[in-house]
C-alpha positions in Angstrom: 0.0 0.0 0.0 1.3 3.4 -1.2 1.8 6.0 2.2 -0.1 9.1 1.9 2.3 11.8 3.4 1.3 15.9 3.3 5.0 17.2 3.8 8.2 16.9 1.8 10.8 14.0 2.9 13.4 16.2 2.4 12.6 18.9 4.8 11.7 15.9 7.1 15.0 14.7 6.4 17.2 17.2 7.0 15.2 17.8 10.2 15.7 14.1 11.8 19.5 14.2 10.7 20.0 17.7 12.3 17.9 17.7 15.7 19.5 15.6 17.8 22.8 17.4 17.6 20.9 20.4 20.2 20.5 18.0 22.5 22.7 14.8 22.6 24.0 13.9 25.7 28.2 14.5 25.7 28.8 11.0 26.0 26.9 10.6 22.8 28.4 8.6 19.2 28.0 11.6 16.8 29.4 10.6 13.9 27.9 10.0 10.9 29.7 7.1 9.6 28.7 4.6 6.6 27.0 1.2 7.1 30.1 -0.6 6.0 32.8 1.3 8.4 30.3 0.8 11.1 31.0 -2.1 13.6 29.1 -5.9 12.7 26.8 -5.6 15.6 25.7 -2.9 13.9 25.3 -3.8 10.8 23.4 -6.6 12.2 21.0 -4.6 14.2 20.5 -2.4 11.0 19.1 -5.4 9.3 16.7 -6.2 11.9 15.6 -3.0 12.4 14.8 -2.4 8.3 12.4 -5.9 8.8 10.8 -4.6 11.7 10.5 -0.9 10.3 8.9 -3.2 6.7 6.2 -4.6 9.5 5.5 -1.6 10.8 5.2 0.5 7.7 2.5 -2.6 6.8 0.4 -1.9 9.6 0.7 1.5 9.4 0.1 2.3 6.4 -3.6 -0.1 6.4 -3.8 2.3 9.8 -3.4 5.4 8.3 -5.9 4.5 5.2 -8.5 3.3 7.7 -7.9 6.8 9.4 -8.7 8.3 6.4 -11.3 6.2 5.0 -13.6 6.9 8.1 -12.3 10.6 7.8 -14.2 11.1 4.0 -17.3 9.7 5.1 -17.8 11.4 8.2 -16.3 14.6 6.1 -18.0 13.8 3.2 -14.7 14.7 1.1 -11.3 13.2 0.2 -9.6 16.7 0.7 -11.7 17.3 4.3 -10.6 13.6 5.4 -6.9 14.6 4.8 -7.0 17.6 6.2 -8.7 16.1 9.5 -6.6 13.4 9.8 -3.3 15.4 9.3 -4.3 17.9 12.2 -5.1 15.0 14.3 -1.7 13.1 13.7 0.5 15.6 12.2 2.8 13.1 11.6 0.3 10.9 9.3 1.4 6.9 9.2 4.4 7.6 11.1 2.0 8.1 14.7 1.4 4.8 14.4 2.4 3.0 17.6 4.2 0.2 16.2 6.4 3.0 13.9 7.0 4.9 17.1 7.9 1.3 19.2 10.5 0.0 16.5 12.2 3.8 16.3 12.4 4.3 19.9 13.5 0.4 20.2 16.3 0.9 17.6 17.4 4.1 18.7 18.0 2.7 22.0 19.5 -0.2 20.5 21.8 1.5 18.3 23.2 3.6 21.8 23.8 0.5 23.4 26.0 -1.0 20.4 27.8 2.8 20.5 29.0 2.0 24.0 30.3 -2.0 23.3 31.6 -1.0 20.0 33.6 2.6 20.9 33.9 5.6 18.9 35.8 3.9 16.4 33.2 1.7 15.1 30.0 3.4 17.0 27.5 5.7 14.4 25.1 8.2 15.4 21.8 6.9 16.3 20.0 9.2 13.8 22.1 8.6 10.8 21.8 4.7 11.8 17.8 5.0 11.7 17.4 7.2 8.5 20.2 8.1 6.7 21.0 4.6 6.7 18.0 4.0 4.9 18.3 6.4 2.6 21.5 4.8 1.7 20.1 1.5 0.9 17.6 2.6 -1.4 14.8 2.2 1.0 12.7 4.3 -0.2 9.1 3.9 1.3 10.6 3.3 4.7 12.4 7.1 4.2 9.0 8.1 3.6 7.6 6.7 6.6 10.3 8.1 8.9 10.9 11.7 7.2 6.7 12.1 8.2 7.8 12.5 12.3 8.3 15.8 13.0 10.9 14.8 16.0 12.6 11.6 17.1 10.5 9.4 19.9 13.2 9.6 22.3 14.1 11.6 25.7 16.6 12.0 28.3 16.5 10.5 31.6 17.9 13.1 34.6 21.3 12.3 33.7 21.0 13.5 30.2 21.4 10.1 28.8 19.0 9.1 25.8 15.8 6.7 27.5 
């Protein structure tokens, strides 16, 4: 099923890959290094996370057309549904709770590896959950991310990423 988005991926984009630098923790990976000069845990983890982002996108995506579905008959127009449904989840498909779950799973993930791997193999968790994607060609699943307007991740009191 195609994803219905209302903004650019670009913008969304270049907002996931620049965000987190405001506010990552000093103990943070923050480099934006390649799949293949990252270290084989997380490579690994990168392939699970791309079959567990495909599984989400599924469900989200039938989600996000039942949303919408409902939407034009209760709005009585295509262009009413959309525009209801966007300002109720401004980030369309993407607000899907399994979407969020694998993100915030994989982000948290991808920290962990950072600190067993080092900076010399370690990859910042941002470029490791989109630009990543964008690199393999993954083109649907850039979609589906670019569509959050912010990462679905915080900071305990110590400033580390929870």
């Amino acid at each position: 099923m195609a994803l219905i988005t209302l903004y650019s991926s670009e913008l969304g984009i270049r907002r996931l890959l620049a965000q987190p630098r405001d506010v990552a923790p000093p103990s943070d990976i923050r480099v934006a290094r390649k799949h293949d000069d990252a270290s084989p845990m997380h490579r690994t983890l990168f392939v699970e996370y791309v079959a567990e982002l495909k599984d989400a996108y599924d469900i989200a995506t039938e989600w996000w057309a039942d949303i919408i579905s409902t939407e034009e008959g209760r709005q009585g127009s295509r262009e009413k549904a959309l525009e209801k449904a966007f300002n109720d989840r401004v980030a369309g498909a993407a607000a899907s709770p399994n979407v969020v779950w694998v993100i915030r799973r994989h982000w948290l993930k991808c920290v962990t590896a950072n600190f067993s791997a080092g900076e010399e193999a370690g990859v910042a968790a941002e470029t490791f959950l989109l630009q990543w994607l964008i690199d393999a060609g993954e083109e649907e699943l850039v979609k589906l991310v670019a569509c959050m307007p912010y990462w679905p991740i915080g900071q305990d009191e110590k400033g580390n990423w929870c």
